[in-house]
Each structure stands twice: as structure tokens, then as C-alpha cells.
C-alpha positions in Angstrom: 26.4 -35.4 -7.8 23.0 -33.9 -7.7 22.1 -30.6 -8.8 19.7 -27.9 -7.2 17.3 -26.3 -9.1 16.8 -23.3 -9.2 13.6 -21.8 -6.9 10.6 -20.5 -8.7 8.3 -18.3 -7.7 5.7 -20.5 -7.6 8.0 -22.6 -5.4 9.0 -19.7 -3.2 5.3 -18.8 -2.9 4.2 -22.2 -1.8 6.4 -21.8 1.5 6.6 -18.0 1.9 2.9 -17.2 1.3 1.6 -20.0 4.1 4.3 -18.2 6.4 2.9 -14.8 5.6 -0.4 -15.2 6.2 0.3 -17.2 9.8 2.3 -13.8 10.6 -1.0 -12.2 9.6 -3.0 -14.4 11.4 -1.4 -14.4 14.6 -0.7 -10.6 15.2 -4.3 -10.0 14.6 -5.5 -12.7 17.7 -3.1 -10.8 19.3 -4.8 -7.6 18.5 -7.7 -8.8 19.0 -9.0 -8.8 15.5 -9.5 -10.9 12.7 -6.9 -11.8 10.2 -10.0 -10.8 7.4 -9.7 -7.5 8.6 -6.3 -7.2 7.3 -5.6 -7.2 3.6 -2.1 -8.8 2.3 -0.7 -6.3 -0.6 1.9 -8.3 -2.5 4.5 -5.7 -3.5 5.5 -7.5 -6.9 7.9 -4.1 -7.9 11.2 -5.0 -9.6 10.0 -9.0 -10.0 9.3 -10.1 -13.6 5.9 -11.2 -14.9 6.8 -14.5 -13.7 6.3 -13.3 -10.4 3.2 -11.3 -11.0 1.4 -14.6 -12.4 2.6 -17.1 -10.0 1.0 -14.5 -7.2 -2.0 -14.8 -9.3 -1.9 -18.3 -9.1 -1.6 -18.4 -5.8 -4.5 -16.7 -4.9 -2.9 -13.3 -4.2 -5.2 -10.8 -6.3 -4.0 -7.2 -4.3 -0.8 -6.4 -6.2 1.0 -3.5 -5.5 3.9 -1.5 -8.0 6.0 2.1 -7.0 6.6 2.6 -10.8 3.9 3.6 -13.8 5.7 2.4 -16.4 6.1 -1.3 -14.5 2.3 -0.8 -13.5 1.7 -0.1 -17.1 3.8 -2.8 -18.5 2.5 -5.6 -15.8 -1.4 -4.5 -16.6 -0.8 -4.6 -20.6 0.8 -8.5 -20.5 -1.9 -9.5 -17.7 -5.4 -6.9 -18.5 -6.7 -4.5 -16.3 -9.1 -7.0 -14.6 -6.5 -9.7 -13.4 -6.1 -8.3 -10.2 -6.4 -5.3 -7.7 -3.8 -3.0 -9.0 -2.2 -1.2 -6.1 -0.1 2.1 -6.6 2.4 2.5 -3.5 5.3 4.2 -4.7 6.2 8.2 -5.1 3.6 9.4 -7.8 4.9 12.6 -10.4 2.0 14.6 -10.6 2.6 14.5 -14.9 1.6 10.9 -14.7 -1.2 11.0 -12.9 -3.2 11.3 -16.5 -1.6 7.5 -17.0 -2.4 6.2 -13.4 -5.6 7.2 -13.3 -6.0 4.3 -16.4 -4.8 1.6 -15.0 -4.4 1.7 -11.1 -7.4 0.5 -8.6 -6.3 2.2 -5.0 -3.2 5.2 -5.0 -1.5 4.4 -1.9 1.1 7.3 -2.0 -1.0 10.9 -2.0 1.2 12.9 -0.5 0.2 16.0 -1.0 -2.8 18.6 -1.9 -1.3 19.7 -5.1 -0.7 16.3 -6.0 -4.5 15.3 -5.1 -5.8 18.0 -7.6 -4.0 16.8 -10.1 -5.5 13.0 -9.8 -8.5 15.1 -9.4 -8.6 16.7 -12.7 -7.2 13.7 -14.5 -9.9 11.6 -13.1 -12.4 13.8 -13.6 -11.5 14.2 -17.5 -11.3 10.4 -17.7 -14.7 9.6 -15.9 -13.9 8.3 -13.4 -13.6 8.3 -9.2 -10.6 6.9 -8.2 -9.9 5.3 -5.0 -6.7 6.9 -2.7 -5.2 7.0 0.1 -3.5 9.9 1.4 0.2 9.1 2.5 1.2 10.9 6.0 4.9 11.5 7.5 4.2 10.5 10.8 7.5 10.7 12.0 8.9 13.8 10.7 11.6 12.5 8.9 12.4 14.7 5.5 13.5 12.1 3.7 10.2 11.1 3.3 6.8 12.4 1.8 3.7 12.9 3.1 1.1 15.2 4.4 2.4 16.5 7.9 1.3 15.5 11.0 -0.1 19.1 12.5 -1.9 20.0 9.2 -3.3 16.3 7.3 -6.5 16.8 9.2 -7.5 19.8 7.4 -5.9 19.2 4.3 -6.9 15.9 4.1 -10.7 16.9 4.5 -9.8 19.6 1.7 -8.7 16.4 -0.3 -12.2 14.5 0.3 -13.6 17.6 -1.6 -12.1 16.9 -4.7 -14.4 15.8 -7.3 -13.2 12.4 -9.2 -11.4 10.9 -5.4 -12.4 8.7 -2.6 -10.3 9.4 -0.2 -10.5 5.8 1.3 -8.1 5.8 4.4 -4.7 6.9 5.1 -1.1 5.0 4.6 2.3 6.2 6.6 5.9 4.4 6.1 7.9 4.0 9.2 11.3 4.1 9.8 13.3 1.1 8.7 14.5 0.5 12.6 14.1 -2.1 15.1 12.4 0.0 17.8 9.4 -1.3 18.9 8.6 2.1 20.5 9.3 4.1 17.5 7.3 2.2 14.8 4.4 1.4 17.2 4.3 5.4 17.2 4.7 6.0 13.7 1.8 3.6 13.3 0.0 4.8 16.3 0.1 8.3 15.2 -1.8 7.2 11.8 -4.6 5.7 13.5 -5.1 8.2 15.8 -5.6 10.8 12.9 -7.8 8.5 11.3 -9.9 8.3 14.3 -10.3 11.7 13.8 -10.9 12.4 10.6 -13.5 9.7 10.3 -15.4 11.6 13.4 -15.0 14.9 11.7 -16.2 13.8 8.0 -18.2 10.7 6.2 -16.1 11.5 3.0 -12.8 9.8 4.6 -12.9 5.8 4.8 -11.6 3.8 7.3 -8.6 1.9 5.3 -4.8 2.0 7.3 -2.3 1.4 4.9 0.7 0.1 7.0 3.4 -2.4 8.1 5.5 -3.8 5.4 7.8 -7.4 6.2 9.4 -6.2 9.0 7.0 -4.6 11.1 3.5 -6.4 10.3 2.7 -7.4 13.5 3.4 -3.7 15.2 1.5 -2.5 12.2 -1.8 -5.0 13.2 -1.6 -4.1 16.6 -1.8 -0.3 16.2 -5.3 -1.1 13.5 -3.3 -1.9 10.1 -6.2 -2.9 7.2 -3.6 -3.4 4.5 0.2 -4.6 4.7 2.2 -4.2 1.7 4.3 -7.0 1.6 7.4 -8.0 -1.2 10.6 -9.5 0.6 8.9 -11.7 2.7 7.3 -13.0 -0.4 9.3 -12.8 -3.3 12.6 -12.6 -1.7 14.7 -9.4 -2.4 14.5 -7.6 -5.5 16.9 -3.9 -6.6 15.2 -1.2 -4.5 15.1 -2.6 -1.1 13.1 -4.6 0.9 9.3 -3.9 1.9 
């Protein structure tokens, strides 16, 4: 009788992570593009430590979290400087004094108030904090974002702030199977950033979009960063990304 071990994350990693970065690598010849150009964000949220270090060891340095207190937790076992320390999920605007510590890029700015907040807690710390500002490009109210009709001006309003840079833009699409309607939701983000970046020098170029199962929609339409857990680490409570 022989017995199965059980699969670490380090042995997880050495077949999923390969995998991944093909995926990466082939929806960007398709695009046109190269894979450099897109940056793999691996969503370690819900997964242990163990998970955290055997990404580390693997070479994966862009971690991302939807929590502070698991950022927090994660970045006092580890230190600040172990990797790129991505903030993706829902942010309360009373934490932002805490994020502002601890997280390299804030993914989910999702609104002006919000921004001023980040603004003044950065500002009191010392520091300029890199963000992204999160847009609903589909409408749905389920989800947050800046809307579509007004992000161009508020956005620009955002760049303003003292303490941000306003480095790019993220969106989350619809957990679907259309081709049609994610290649919109995705479309609709780079066509804002287009034109943003022609209106103002203070907003970067960064597209913060496609998660495990829409990468290769999310490349094609001029994704820089894909946030990527399942596909990864297998699934974890909270659903998959």
C-alpha cells in the first residue's frame, strides 16, 4: 500500500507557477507584446505563511492581500522589504493610517473620499504612496469603483492629492465566461487610461487586470499586472482570483 503525500506549496508551485507564466507568455505573443510587460501578482490572501515563503522562494516577489490585518500579520513574520506588498482588496478608509505603513502599491481606490484619506495618512507619515484607482467598468453595484462617466475627472482630482501617485488604473470583471463581456470590461479600462494619460502626466500607465480566469482577455485588451491566486495556490475561503 503506498501512501500520498500531501502537496506543498512549494510542490504546487513548481508545476503551477511554470504553467502560469506560459499562460502569461503566450497571450502576450498573441497581443503582440512582451510577457515583461506584464507583471504576475500572486494573490497569497487566506494561504498561511507557508504559502507566502514558498512564493518567495520561488522567485515570486509581487504579493498581493484584500485584508490589513493579514497584510500586517504576513509583513511582521517576513519584514517589510521581503517582497512587493500589493493591497487588492476593499480598503476602510479608518485603516488607511495602517496601510499606508506597510503596503507598496493600493490596488483598490475606489473612490475620492477614500483617496483623501490615503492622502492625509500618507502625508502625516512622510511618505508618497503608490495607487491605483479601482474603476466599475461594468456597472454592476455589487461592485466598487469610480464610475465610468465621471473617473476621468475625478481621477485627475485624485492625481492632485499630495502624498499619492496615482500609478494606473485596476477594474474587476464579471466572474462570466463571455468573451465579449470581459473583453469590454477590460477594454473600457484601457480606453480611459488612454485618456487620462493624454489629458495629465500625473497618471501612470499601470492596468491592473485579469485574474485566473480571464488573463489572456486581460493581456489582449493592454493588462500590466494580473493578480493571480487559484491558479497558483489552489483555492482558498473567499473565492477564487
Amino acid at each position: 500500500m503506498t501512501t500520498t503525500m500531501p502537496d506543498t506549496y512549494e510542490a504546487r508551485l513548481e508545476r503551477t507557477l511554470p504553467e502560469v507564466r506560459d499562460r502569461i507568455a503566450r497571450a502576450a505573443e498573441v497581443a503582440g507584446r512582451s510577457a515583461s510587460s506584464v507583471r504576475l501578482v500572486a494573490v497569497t490572501k487566506s494561504h498561511p505563511i507557508e504559502a507566502v515563503e514558498a512564493a518567495l522562494s520561488a522567485g515570486l516577489t509581487d504579493l498581493g492581500e484584500n485584508r490589513v490585518e493579514e497584510l500586517e500579520a504576513k509583513v511582521a513574520t517576513l519584514g517589510r522589504g521581503a517582497a512587493t506588498w500589493h493591497m487588492i482588496g476593499h480598503l476602510q478608509s479608518r485603516k488607511a493610517s495602517r496601510l499606508v505603513k506597510i503596503a507598496d502599491v493600493i490596488h483598490s481606490v475606489d473612490s475620492f473620499r477614500l483617496a483623501e484619506r490615503i492622502s492625509r495618512a500618507a502625508t502625516e507619515d512622510g511618505q508618497r504612496v503608490t495607487v491605483l484607482a479601482q474603476v466599475n467598468t461594468t456597472g454592476e453595484v455589487t461592485k466598487g469603483g469610480f464610475g465610468v462617466e465621471s473617473a476621468s475627472d475625478d481621477i485627475q482630482r485624485m492625481a492632485e492629492l499630495p502624498g499619492l501617485f496615482v500609478n494606473g488604473l485596476m477594474t474587476m470583471a464579471p466572474f462570466v465566461d463571455d468573451e465579449a463581456v470581459l473583453g469590454a470590461a477590460f477594454g473600457a479600462l484601457r480606453r480611459l487610461s488612454e485618456r487620462l494619460t493624454t489629458a495629465t502626466d500625473r497618471v501612470g500607465h499601470e492596468l491592473s487586470m485579469g485574474m485566473t480566469n480571464d488573463l489572456e482577455i486581460a493581456i489582449r485588451e493592454g493588462s500590466t499586472m494580473v493578480r493571480i491566486g487559484t491558479a497558483l495556490f489552489g483555492d482558498r475561503a473567499g473565492g477564487a482570483l
